[in-house]
N, C-alpha and C positions, 0 to 999 in steps of 0.2 A: 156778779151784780149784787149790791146791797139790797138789803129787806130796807122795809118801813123803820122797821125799829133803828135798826143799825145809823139810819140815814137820821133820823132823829136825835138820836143819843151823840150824834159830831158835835153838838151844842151851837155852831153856826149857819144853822137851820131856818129857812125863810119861807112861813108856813101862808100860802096863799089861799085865799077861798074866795073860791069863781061864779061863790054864788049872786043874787042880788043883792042889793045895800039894804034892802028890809030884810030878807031871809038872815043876813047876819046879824042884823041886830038884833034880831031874834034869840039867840045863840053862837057862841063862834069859839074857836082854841083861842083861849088867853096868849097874847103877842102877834095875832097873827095880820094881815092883811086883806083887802078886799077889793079886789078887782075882777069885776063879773066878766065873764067869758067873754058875752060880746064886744067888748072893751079891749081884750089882751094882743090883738093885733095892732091898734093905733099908741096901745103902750110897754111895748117891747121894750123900747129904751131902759124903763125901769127894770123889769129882769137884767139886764146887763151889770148892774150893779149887786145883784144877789148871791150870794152863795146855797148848794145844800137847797133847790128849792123844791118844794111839796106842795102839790095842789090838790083842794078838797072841795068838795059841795055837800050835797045833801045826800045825794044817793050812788054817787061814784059816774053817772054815766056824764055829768057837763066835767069832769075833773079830767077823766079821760080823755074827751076832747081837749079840754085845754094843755094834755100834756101830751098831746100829739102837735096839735098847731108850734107849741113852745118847740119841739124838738123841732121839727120842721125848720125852724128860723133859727136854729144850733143855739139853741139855748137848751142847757141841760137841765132836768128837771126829773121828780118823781113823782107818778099819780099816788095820792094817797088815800083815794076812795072819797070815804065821808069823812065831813070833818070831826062828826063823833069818835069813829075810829080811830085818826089823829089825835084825839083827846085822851082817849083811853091807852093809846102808846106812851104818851105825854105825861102821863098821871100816874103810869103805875110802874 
């Protein structure tokens, strides 16, 4: 199984954050997406076209969910905790 970094460093990496649309605009990893968890069942569809995908929040516990729901509906995917975390793979 790939780490965090590993799955990052593919370069066609689709970095999701499941937080709310204020909390991300708050902060968020530069490129990434925003589609809040309670949303990711009525918009699966759009995973279908992702590669490499990584899901983040704030404190890793909605990322997790969302990346149990995603596999659940065989979408592959990687929790990536926070999106800080994810930045910090990202950046250095």
């Amino acid at each position: 199984m790939d780490t965090l970094q590993e799955v990052l460093k593919k370069g066609d990496t689709t970095v999701v954050d499941v937080r709310t649309p204020a909390e991300y605009m708050g902060g968020h990893v530069a490129g990434s997406i925003n589609i809040p968890v309670n949303e990711i069942v009525t918009r699966l569809d759009e995973f279908g076209q992702m590669k490499n995908v990584v899901v983040c929040c704030a404190s890793g516990i909605r990322s997790q969910l969302a990346s149990k729901v995603l596999q659940q509906h065989h979408i592959n995917c990687f929790d990536g905790g926070t999106w800080l975390n994810v930045n910090n793979y990202l950046n250095n």
